[in-house]
N, C-alpha and C positions, 0 to 999 in steps of 0.2 A: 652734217655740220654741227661742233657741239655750241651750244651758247654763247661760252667766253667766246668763240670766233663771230656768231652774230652782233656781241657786241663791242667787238674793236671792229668792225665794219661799218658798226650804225656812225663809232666816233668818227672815223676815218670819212665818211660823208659828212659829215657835220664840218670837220676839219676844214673841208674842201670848198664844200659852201660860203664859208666865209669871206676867202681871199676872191671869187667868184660873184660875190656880191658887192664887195671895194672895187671890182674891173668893172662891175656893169653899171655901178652910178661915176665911175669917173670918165669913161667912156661917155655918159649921157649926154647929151645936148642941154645948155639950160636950161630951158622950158619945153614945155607940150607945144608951142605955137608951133604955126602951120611951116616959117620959115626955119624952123629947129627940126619937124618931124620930116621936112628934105633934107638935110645934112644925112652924108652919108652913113653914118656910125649910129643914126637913131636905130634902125634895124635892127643890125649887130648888139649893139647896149642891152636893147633889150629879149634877144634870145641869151647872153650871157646872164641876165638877172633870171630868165626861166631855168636854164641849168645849174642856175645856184639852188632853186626852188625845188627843184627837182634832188638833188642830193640830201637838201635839210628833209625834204618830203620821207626818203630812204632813211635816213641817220634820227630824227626823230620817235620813229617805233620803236626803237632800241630805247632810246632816251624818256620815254615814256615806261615801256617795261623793265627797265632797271628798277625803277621806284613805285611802279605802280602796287604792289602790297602795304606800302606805305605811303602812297598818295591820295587815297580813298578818291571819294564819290569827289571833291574841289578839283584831282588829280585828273579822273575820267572827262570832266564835264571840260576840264583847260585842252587836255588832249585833243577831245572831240572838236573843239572853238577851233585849234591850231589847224588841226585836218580841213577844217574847213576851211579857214583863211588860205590856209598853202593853195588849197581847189580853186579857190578864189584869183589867187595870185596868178598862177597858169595859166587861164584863161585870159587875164590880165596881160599878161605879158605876150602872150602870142599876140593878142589883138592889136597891140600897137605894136608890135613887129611889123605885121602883115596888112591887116585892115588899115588902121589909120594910116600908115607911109601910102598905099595904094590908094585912101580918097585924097590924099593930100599932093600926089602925084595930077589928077585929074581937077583941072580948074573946075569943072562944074559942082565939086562935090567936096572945095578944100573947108566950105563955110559950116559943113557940118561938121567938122572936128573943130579942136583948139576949146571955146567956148561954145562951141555947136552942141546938137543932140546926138551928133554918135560920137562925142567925145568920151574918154576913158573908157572905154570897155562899153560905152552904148549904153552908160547907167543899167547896168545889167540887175546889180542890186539896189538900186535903190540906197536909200539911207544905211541900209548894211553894209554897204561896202566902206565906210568910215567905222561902224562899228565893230568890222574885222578884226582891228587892229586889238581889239579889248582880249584878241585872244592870248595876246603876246604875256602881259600880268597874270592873266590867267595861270597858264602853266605854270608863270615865276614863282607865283606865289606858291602853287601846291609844291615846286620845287625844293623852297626854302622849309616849307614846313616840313618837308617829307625828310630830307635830312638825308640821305644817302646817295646822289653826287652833290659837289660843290655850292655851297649856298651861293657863291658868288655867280652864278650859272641863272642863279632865279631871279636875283636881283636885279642883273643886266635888264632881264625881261620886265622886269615891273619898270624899271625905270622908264625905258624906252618910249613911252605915251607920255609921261610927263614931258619927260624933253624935248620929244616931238612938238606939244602944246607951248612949250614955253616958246621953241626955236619958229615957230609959224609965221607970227608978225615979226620977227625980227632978220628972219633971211622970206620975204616974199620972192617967188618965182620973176624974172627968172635967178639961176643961181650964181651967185658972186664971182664963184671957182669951183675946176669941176669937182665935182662929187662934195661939194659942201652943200646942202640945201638939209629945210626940216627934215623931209620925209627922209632924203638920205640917213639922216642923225638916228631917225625910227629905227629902219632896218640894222644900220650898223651896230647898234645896241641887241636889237635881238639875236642877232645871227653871232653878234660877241658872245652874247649868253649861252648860243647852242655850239657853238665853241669849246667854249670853257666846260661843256658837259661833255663834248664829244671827245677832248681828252683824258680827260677823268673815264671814258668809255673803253679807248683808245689805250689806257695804259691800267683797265683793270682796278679798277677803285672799288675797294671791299671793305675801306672801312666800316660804313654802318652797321652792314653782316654780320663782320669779325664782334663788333659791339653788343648787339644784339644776341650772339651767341655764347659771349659771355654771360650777360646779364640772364640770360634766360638758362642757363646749365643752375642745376640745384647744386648748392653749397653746402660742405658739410655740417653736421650739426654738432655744436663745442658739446 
């Protein structure tokens, strides 16, 4: 399989993830509480947000090796952040599939979710698990610098923590309307970003290349 076809595959997951990520927080139930994670669509919601995770997972090594001769050591270390957030996120999301519907089903064991201790994934990481999200800027940025897909690709991602921070006190849990809340605002930015790259993947984006190959051909001499 040559390249160009690895990388309209990677865009083509990227593509996919996004619309997949808009189903699985409007799907969502307002909040984590215990009377939201029985409604029957909390499950469902969140196996659709694991197979959005799962295709940006696939569509992002593409989206990483498009630029990575150009995104240096900021490029590798965003990369590396994002792989691990996605890691993060799957196990994330299975857990409140499976786990929490399943103690929340059983009255003796509903007090440990919600605000309990095996709430969210059972504090798996600790304080990292908020710090995940720094992976998102991360890549943006080495995005934007790197200059060969869409700068608007990088920027999505940088934004997306601000917004997130600003939108926190202003939409608290639970959510207003579905798939409005912060954190929804998070993802939907970042996954806009691996979007906007996954086309530019998707339809063969050679600017930079083309540029570079100019600029680097010797000129003749008057």
């Amino acid at each position: 399989m040559s390249s160009s076809t690895l990388f309209k595959l990677s865009g083509l997951s990227l593509l996919i993830a996004l619309p997949l990520q808009l189903l699985g927080f409007v799907l969502h139930p307002p909040s984590e509480r215990v009377a939201d994670v029985l409604q029957p669509l909390y499950g469902p919601a969140h196996l659709i947000l694991f197979a959005s995770w799962m295709f940006a997972l696939l569509g992002l090594t593409g989206f990483y090796a498009k630029q990575s001769h150009r995104a240096g050591v900021p490029g590798l270390i965003g990369f590396a952040a994002t792989m691990f957030a996605a890691g993060y996120h799957l196990y994330l999301l299975l857990y409140e599939a499976y786990a929490t519907v399943a103690l929340a089903q059983n009255e003796a064991t509903r007090a440990l979710i919600g605000d309990g201790p095996l709430a969210h994934g059972a504090g798996a990481l600790g304080p990292l698990a908020l710090a995940s999200i720094l992976a998102f800027p991360l890549l943006g940025i080495a995005t934007v610098r790197a200059g060969v897909l869409p700068r608007l690709a990088g920027w999505l991602q940088v934004a997306s923590v601000p917004v997130f921070l600003a939108a926190a006190p202003v939409l608290p849990p639970p959510a207003p309307l579905p798939g409005i809340s912060a954190v929804a605002f998070l993802y939907y930015l970042a996954f806009l970003g691996y979007a906007v790259g996954g086309y530019a993947l998707w339809n063969g984006n050679e600017r930079a290349e083309r540029s570079d190959s100019r600029t680097s051909t010797p000129q003749p001499v008057a």
